[in-house]
C-alpha positions in Angstrom: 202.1 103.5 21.4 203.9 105.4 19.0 201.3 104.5 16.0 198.4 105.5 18.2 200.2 109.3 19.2 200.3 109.4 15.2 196.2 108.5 14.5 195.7 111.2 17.5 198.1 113.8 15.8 195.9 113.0 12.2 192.9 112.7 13.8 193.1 116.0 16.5 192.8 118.7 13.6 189.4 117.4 13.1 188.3 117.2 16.4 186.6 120.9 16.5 185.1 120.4 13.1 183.9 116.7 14.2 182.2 118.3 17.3 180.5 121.0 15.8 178.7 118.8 13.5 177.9 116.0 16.2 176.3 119.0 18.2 174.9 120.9 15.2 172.6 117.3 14.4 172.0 116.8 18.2 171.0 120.5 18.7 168.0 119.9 15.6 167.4 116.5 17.1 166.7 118.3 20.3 164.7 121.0 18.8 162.2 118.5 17.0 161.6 116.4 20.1 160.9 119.3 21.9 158.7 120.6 19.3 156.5 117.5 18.8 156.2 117.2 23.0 154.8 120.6 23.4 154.6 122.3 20.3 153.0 120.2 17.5 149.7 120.9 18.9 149.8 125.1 18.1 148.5 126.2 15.2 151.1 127.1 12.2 153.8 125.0 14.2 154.5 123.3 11.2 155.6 126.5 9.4 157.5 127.9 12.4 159.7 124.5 12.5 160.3 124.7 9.0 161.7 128.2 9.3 163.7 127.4 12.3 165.3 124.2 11.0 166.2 126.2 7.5 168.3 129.3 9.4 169.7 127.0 11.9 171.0 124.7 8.9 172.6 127.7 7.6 174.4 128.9 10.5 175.5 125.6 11.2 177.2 125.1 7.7 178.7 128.5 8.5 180.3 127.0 12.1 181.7 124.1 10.0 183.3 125.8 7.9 184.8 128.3 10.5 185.4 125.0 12.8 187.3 123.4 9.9 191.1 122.9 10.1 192.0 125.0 7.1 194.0 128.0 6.4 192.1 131.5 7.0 193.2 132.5 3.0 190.9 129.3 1.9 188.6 129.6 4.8 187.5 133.5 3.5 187.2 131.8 -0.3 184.7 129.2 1.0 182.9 132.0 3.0 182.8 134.3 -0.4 181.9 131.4 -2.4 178.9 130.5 0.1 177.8 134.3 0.3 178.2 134.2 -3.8 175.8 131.6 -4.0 173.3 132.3 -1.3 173.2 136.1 -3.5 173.0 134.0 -7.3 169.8 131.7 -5.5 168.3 134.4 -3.8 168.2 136.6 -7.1 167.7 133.4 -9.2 164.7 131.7 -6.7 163.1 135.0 -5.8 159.8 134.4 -8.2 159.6 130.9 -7.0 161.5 129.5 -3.7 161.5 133.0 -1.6 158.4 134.2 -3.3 156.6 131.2 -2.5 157.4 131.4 1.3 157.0 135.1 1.5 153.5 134.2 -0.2 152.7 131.6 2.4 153.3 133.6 5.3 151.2 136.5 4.4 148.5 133.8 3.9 148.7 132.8 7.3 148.5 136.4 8.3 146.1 137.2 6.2 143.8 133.6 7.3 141.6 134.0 4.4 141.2 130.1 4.4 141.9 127.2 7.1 141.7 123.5 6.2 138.5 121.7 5.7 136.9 125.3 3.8 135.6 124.9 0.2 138.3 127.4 -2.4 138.4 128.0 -5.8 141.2 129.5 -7.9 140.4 129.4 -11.4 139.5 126.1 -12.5 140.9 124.4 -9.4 137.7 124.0 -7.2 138.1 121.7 -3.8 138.5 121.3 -0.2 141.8 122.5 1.6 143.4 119.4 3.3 146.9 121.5 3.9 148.7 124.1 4.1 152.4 124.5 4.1 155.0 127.3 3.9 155.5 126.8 0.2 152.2 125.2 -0.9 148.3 124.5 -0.2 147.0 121.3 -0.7 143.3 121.3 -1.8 140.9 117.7 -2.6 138.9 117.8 -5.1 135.5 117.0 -6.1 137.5 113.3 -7.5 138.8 112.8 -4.2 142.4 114.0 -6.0 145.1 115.9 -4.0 146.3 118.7 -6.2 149.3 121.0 -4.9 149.5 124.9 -6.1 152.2 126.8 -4.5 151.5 129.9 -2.5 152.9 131.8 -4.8 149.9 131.2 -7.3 147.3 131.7 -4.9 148.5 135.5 -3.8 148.8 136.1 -7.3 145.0 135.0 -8.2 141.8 135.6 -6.8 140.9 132.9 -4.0 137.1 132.1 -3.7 136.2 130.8 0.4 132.9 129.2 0.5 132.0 130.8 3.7 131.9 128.3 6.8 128.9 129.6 8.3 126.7 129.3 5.3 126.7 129.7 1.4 124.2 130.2 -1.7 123.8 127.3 -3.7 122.8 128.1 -7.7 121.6 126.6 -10.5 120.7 128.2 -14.1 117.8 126.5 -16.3 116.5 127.9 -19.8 112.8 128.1 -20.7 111.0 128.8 -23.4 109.0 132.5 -24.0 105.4 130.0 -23.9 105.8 129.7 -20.1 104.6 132.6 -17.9 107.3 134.2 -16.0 105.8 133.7 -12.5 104.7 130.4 -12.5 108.6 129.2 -13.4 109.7 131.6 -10.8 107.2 129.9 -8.2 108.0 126.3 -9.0 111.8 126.9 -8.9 111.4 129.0 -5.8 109.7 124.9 -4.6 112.0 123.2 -5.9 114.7 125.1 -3.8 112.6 124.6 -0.7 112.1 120.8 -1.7 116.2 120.8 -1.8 116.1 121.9 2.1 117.7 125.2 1.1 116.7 128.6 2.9 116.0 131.6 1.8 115.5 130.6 -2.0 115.3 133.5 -4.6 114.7 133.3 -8.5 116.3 135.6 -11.0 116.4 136.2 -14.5 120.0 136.3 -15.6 119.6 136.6 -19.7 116.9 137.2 -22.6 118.2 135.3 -25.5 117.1 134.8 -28.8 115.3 131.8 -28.1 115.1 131.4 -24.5 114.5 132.8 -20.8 117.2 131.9 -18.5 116.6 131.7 -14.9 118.8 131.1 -11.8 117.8 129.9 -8.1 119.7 130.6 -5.2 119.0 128.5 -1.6 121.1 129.1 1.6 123.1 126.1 2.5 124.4 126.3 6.1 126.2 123.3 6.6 128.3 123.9 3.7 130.4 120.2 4.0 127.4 118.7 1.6 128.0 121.3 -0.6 128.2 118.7 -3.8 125.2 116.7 -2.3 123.2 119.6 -2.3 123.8 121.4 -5.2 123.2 117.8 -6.8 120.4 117.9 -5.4 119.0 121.5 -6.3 118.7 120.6 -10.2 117.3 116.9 -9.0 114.3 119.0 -7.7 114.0 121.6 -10.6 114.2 118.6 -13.1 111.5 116.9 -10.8 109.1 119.9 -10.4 109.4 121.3 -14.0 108.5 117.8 -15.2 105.5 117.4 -12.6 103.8 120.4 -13.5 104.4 119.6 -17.1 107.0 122.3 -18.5 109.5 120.5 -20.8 112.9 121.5 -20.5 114.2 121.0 -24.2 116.4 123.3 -26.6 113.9 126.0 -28.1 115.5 125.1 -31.8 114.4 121.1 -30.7 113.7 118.9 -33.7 112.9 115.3 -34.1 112.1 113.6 -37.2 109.1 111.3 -35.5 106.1 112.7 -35.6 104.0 113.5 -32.5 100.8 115.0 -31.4 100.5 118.3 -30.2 99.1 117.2 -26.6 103.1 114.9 -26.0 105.1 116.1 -23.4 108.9 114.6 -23.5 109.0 114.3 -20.0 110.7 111.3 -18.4 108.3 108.5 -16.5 108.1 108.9 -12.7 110.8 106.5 -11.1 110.7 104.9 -7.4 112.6 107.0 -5.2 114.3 106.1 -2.3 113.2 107.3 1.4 115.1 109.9 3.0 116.8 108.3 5.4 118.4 106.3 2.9 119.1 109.3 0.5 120.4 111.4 3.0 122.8 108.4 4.4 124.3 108.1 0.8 124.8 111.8 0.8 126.8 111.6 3.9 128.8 109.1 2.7 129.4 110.6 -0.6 131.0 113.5 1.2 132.9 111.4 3.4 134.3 109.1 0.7 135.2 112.3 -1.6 136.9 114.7 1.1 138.6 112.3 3.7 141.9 113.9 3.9 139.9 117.5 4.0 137.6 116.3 6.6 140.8 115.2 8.9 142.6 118.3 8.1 139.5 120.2 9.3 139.3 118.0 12.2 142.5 118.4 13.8 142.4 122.6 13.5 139.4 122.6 15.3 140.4 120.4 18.1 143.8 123.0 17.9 141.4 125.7 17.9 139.6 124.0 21.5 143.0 123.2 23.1 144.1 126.9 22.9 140.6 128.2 24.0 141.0 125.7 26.9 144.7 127.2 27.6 143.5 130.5 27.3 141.0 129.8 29.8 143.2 128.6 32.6 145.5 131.9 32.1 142.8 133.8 32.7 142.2 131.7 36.2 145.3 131.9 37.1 145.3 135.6 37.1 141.9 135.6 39.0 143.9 133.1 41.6 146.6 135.9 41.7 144.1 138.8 42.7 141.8 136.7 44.4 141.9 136.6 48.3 139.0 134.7 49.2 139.5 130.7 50.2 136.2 129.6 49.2 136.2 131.7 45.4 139.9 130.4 45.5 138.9 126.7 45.9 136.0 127.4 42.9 138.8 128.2 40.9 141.1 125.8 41.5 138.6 123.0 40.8 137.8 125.2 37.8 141.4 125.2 36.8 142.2 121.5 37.5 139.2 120.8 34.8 140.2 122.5 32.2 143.5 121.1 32.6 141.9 117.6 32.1 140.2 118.5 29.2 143.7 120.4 28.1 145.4 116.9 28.6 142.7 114.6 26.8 143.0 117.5 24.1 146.8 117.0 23.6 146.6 112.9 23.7 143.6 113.2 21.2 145.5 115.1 18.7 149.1 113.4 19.5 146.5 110.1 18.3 145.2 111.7 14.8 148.8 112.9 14.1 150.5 109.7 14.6 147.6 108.2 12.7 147.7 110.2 9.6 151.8 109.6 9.5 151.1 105.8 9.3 148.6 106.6 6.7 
């Protein structure tokens, strides 16, 4: 007995400390399963759980200390050293670490961009598959995942191919020989041909040598944005050729001789229909922006399930003013189908997410 009262009299100093840990974990075990019940579904949860889970891991190493059986001399040394330290990587991490959340908070306040839009910042060109509180995660045109912190992207200019529609361009150089119009008219075609609207032709430059021109279309569904602007100098090369303009360097040489009637255009190939064509297209997308496409899915099914929850607030303030049965019964069976919808919603996302973990 005696040898147990002496583990208990070693042992009981730590008790406080002991139990202030055990409830520090449990308290952020609590939070996350509370968070990925009702939570993980809002937009810029992620973010908010971050944040939380960094200050509550502070104050909790602040109770242990506080909750550990030392004297108060030491206890004020460990709480000067902390507060030393926190000051030194505050004023040592403040271009990178702090700068790099402050940075991705005022882009989500700012929500120039949302994952599964088109950016480009600098020579980085791709798809946004995520966005974090210290990085965005775009896929490129390789199907690669490159990572720049926030702090890069507030610091350059941010190009958003707009989601609703954007211009697709290509530049070409002719020779002086060829009439202005007629180069305008068959590029203007071959835009048109590429199932782009509203197609324009410019002149951008008068070189030495050369003409160059540039053709705009209007691409609205901007997630075959590398099929079609593929496709936009297929149908200039294909025009050009079948109307008989050669595209070559104006300073082209070749030691062969040739007669003045040759035209270096290429022979007609077989094409392909355009079902086909249009089902590799698709697939080219699909294959190169996968993780984009997801990330794009699953904040538009966010953006649905709080349209849905905004919608049944609003019925339930109708039900609260509302003081005829029969509109009252409209709304309730109004109310009880959005909340369906609300609770397929929340399953269907809960799937993806637990999908892309175990991918």
């Amino acid at each position: 007995m005696e040898i147990f009262n002496s583990i208990f009299e070693v042992i009981k100093p730590l008790i406080p400390s002991s139990a202030v840990i055990l409830g520090f974990i449990l308290l952020l075990i609590i939070i996350r399963f509370i968070g990925e019940r009702k939570y993980a579904s809002i937009e810029g949860y992620k973010i908010k759980r971050q944040i939380i889970v960094l200050l509550l891991s502070f104050a909790g190493l602040l109770a242990i200390i506080i909750a550990l059986p030392i004297g108060d001399s030491i206890r004020g040394q460990l709480l000067s050293l902390i507060g030393i330290l926190l000051s030194a990587a505050i004023a040592l991490s403040a271009t990178t670490f702090i700068g790099n959340v402050m940075a991705g908070i005022m882009l989500r306040a700012v929500r120039s961009f949302k994952p599964g839009d088109f950016i480009r910042i600098g020579e980085h060109f791709g798809r946004v598959s995520d966005q974090g509180l210290l990085h965005v995660e775009i896929q490129t045109e390789e199907r690669d995942l490159t990572t720049m912190p926030n702090l890069y992207l507030v610091t350059n200019p941010v190009k958003v191919v707009h989601s609703s529609g954007t211009f697709i361009t290509a530049t070409v150089s002719l020779g002086y020989d060829i009439p202005r119009r007629k180069v305008q008219e068959l590029l203007a075609k071959a835009a048109e041909e590429a199932e782009l609207g509203e197609p324009f032709v410019t002149i951008v430059d008068l070189g030495d040598f050369s003409v160059t021109y540039k053709v705009a279309g209007l691409l609205e569904d901007v997630k075959h944005f590398i099929t079609a602007r593929s496709k936009l100098r297929e149908k200039i090369l294909d025009v050009l050729h079948e109307n008989g303009i050669e595209i070559v360097s104006p300073t082209f040489m070749n030691t062969r001789s040739f007669t003045e009637q040759k035209k270096f255009i290429p022979h007609i190939e077989r094409t392909i229909s355009a079902e086909d064509k249009e089902e590799v297209e698709s697939e080219i997308e699909k294959l190169v922006f996968d993780k984009a496409d997801e990330a794009a899915s699953m904040e538009e099914l966010k953006s649905k399930q709080k349209a849905v929850t905004d919608e049944i607030e609003k019925i339930k303030e109708k039900l609260k003013q509302e003081k005829d049965k029969q509109r009252q019964e409209r709304l309730n069976s109004m109310k009880e189908e959005l909340e369906r919808k609300q609770e397929w919603l929340g399953k269907l996302i809960k799937h993806k997410e637990e999908n892309s973990k175990e991918s």
